[in-house]
Each structure stands twice: as structure tokens, then as C-alpha cells.
N, C-alpha and C positions, 0 to 999 in steps of 0.2 A: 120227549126225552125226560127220562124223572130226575128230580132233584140231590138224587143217590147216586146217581149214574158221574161215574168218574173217567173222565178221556184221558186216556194218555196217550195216543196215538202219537206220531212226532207230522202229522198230515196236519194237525191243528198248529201248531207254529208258524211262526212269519220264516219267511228263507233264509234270515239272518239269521236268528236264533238256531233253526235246525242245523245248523253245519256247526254249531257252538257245541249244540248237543251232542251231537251224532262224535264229535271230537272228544268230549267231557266221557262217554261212555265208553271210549277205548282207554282214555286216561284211568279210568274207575275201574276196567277191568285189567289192565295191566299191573295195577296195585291192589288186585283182589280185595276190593272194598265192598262190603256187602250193602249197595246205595244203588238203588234200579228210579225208573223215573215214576211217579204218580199220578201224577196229574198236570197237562198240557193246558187244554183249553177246559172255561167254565160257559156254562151262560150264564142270564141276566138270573135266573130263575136260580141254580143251583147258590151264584154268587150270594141272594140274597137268604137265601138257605144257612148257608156257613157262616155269613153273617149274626145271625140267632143265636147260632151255635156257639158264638163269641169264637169263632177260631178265625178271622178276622177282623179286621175294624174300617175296610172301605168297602162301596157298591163302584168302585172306582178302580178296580182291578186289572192291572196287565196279562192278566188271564183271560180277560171276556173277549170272546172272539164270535163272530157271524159269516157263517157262508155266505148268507143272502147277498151281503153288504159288505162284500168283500175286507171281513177284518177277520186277520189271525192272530191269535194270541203272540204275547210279548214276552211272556214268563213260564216259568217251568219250576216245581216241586221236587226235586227227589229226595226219597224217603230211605233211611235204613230197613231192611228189607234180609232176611236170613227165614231158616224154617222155620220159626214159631211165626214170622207174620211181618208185619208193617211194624215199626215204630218210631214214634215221634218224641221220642225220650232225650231227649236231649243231654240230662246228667250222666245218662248211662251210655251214652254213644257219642262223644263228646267229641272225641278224636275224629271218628267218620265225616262228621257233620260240618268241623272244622277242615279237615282236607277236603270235603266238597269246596267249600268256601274257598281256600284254596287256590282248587284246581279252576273254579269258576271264575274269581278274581283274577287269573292266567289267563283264563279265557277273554277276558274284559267284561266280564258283567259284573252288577250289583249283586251283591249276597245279601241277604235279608238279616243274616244274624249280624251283620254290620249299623243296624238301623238301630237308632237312639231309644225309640220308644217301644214299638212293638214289635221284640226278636223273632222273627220270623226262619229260621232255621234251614228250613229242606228249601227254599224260595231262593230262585233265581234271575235275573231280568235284563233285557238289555239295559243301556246306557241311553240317557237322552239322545245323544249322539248319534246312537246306532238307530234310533226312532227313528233318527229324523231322515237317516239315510232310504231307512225303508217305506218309512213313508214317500220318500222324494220318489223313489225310481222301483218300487212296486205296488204300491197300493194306487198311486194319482195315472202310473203308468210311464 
């Protein structure tokens, strides 16, 4: 898999988060909000890719997930999204980005534009909380 290659599948999500999602997406289309999902899961390899690219700042992501080794990703991206493309404009899409935040806070997760240091915007994730859940009684079994 190359380091360009962007999943958005909702099959790379842990089961908790995908019912979060799969909810946030009828939220987002009920409000015709032009906000579609990006990116699910990363690997190790892509992780450290975007890392480079300064469009993160950990190799410590709730996005890296392994089939092998039974881990799916914890977090989710969505991006504003209309016909000219993707983007991650933040000043210009200010409102979108903030009702994601929002609708996802609703949902119980962390927004990333909420984080002190590096606003992360279209980023979504579970809660410690809800880790711990999933880890308890789907990942250990």
C-alpha cells in the first residue's frame, strides 16, 4: 500500500466508532453540510509520511490500525468536500467544521479543533473511555 493511498472505508474503524459515524453522516446529510469522510485508517508507513509533511505532529495516532494484529483505527477525518475538491480551509469553512465539531461532541467524541496546541480540525476520536470499552470487549475478546 503506498504512502498516498488514503482509506476511508468505514471497515477500518473499531465498531464503536463506526456507529458514531455512520450516525454523524445522516446528521451531516440532514443539514446538507458539504463534510464527506477522508480518511479512516493510516498505517505505520503513511503515518510517518504526513508526519514530513508537518500535517501532524505524532507517529502515535488513533488512526493506525493493523489487520494483522487485530487493531482498527480510533479516529476519523472529515473534510469539507463540494465540486472544486477537498478542503481544509479552515477560515473559509469555518462554520462546516465547527458544526462537525458539534455534531461530533453530540456524538461523545473528541474534536480535534478543541485541542490547545495543534487544531486539528476535520479529526475526530473516541474518548478514553470509549477505548477502554473497546478494547475490554472487542479487541482482548
Amino acid at each position: 500500500m503506498s504512502i498516498n493511498t488514503v482509506l476511508n472505508d468505514l471497515k477500518y474503524l473499531c465498531p464503536v466508532l463506526r456507529l458514531k459515524v455512520i450516525y454523524m453522516q445522516e446528521q451531516i446529510k440532514l443539514l446538507s453540510l458539504p463534510m464527506a469522510v477522508f480518511e479512516t485508517g493510516r498505517t505505520r508507513e503513511r503515518q510517518e509520511y504526513i508526519m514530513k509533511q508537518r500535517f501532524t505532529r505524532t507517529l502515535q495516532s488513533k488512526h493506525l490500525f493493523s489487520i494483522a494484529d487485530n487493531i482498527l483505527s480510533l479516529a476519523v477525518d472529515f473534510v469539507y468536500y463540494d465540486d472544486k475538491g477537498w478542503s481544509w480551509d479552515y477560515e473559509k469553512h469555518k462554520h462546516e467544521y465547527e458544526t462537525l465539531g458539534m455534531i461530533g461532541k453530540k456524538e461523545g467524541l473528541v474534536w480535534g479543533g478543541n485541542w490547545d496546541t495543534f487544531k486539528d480540525y476535520p479529526h475526530l476520536q473516541l474518548t478514553q473511555a470509549d477505548i477502554d470499552i473497546y478494547n475490554k470487549y472487542f479487541k482482548e475478546g
